[in-house]
N, C-alpha and C positions, 0 to 999 in steps of 0.2 A: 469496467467489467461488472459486468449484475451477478445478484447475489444468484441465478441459479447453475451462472458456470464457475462460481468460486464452491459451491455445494457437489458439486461433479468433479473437483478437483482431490486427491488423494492429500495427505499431510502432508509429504516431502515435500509438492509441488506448490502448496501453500508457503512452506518454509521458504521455501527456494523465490518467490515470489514479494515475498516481504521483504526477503533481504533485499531484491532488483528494488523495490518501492522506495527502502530505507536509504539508497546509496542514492536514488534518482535527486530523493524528495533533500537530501544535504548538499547536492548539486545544485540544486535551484534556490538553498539559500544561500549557499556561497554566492550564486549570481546575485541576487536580490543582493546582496549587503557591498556588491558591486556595482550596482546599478546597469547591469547587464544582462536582467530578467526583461525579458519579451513579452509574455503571457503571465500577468501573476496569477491569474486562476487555475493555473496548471496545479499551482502551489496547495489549493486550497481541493481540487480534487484529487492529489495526490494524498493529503491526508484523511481525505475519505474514504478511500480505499486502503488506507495502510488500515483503518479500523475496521471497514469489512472482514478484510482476512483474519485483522486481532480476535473478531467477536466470533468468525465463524472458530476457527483452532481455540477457542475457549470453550462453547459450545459444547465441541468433540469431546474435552478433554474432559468436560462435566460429565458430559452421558455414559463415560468408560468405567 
């Protein structure tokens, strides 16, 4: 996701968003710590994105 369609996204849909991120991204270390991860770069840009959305709703929350 690039940062100008998380900038177009309202708050909720940000919230709503990070929660999917945060559920995904404990998914795939329960797999990792099973050795049933496929993809570990999944791993590494899921937590790129959980910081995206972090820094954009931090942003907002400064400029209010």
């Amino acid at each position: 996701m690039k940062i100008k369609e998380i900038r177009q996204m309202n708050d909720s849909d940000l919230q709503a968003k990070l929660k999917d991120l945060k559920v995904e991204l404990f998914n795939l270390r329960f797999q990792l710590a099973n050795g049933q991860l496929e993809k570990p770069s999944r791993l590494k840009d899921l937590r790129r994105e959980v910081a995206r959305l972090k820094t954009e709703l931090r942003e907002r929350e400064l400029n209010k």
